[in-house]
C-alpha positions in Angstrom: 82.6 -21.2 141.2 86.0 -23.8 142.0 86.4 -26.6 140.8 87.8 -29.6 142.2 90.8 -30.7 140.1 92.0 -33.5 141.9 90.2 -36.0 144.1 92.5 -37.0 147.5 90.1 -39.4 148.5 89.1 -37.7 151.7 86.5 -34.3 151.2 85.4 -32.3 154.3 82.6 -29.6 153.9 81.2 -26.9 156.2 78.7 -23.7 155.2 80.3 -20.3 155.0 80.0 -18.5 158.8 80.5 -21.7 160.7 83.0 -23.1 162.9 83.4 -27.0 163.0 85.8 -30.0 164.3 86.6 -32.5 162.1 88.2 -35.9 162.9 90.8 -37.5 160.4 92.7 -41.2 160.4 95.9 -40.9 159.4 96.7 -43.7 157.3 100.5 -44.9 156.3 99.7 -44.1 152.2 101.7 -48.0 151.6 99.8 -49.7 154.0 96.6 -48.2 154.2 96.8 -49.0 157.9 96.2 -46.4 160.7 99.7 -44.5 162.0 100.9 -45.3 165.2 101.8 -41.9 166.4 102.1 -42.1 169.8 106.1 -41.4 169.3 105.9 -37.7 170.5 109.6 -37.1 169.0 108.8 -38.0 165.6 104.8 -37.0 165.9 104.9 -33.5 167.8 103.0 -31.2 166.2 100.5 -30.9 163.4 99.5 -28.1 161.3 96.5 -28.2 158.5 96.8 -25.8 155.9 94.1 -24.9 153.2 94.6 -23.0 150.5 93.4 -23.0 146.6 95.1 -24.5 143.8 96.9 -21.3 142.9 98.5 -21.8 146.3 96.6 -19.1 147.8 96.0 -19.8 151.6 93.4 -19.7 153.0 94.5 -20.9 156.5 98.0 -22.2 157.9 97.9 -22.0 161.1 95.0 -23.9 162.6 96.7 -26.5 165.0 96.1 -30.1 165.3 94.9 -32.1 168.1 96.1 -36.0 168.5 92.9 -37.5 169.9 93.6 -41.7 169.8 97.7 -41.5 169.0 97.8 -45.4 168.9 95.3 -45.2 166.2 96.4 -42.2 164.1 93.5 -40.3 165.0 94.0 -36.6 164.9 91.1 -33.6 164.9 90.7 -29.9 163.8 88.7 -26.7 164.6 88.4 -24.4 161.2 86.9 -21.7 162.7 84.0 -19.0 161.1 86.7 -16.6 161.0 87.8 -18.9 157.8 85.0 -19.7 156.2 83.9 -16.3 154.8 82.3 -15.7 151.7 84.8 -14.9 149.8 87.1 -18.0 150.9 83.7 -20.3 149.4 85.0 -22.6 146.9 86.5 -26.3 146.6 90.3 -26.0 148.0 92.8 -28.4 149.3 93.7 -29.2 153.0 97.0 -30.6 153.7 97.4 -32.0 157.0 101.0 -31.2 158.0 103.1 -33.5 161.2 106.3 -32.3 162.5 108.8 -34.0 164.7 110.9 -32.4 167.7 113.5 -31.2 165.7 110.8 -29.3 164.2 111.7 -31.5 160.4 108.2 -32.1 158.7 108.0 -36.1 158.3 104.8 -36.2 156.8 102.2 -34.4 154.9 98.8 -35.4 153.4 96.3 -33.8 151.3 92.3 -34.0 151.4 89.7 -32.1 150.0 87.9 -28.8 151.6 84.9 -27.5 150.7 83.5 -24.4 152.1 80.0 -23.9 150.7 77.8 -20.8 150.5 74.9 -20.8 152.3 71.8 -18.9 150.5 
């Protein structure tokens, strides 16, 4: 059994063998306001990245998808091929944007939990 060790505000959760989208708001971490990312130079890509507090990933290549730019909305597929038994447990997501160049700008953390299904 994990543990969650610190609490980024934001948890997602999906059952062991299933693939699911999620949505996420970006929000500007001084502001609290949505991120206007329709700037495709500095917003260009995104990444999210899970792995467990040991900094063992899990995933760090599942791409990101910029559904409402204007409004910081972004989404993600973690497929079944990731939530395995043996990846089960309370991890870390980090959502990951990078500009043009490609420079990361910006990276935020939220919870992930892949549960077990009995």
């Amino acid at each position: 059994m994990s543990v969650n060790r610190e609490d980024f505000g934001i948890t997602f959760e999906i059952t062991v063998g299933t693939t699911k989208t999620f949505q996420l708001t970006i929000l500007d971490p001084d502001t609290n306001l949505a991120v206007d990312m329709t700037d495709t130079n500095v917003y260009a890509t995104g990444v999210v990245k899970i792995y467990k507090p040991d900094g063992t990933l899990i995933d760090s290549g599942t791409n990101v998808s910029f559904t409402d730019r204007a409004n910081g909305i972004v989404s993600f597929t973690i497929l079944a091929s990731i939530t395995t038994s043996a990846n089960a447990g309370n991890w870390i997501g980090e959502i990951e944007f990078s500009n043009i160049t490609p420079v990361i700008i910006d990276q935020q953390k939220f919870n992930f939990n892949i549960i077990e299904s009995y």
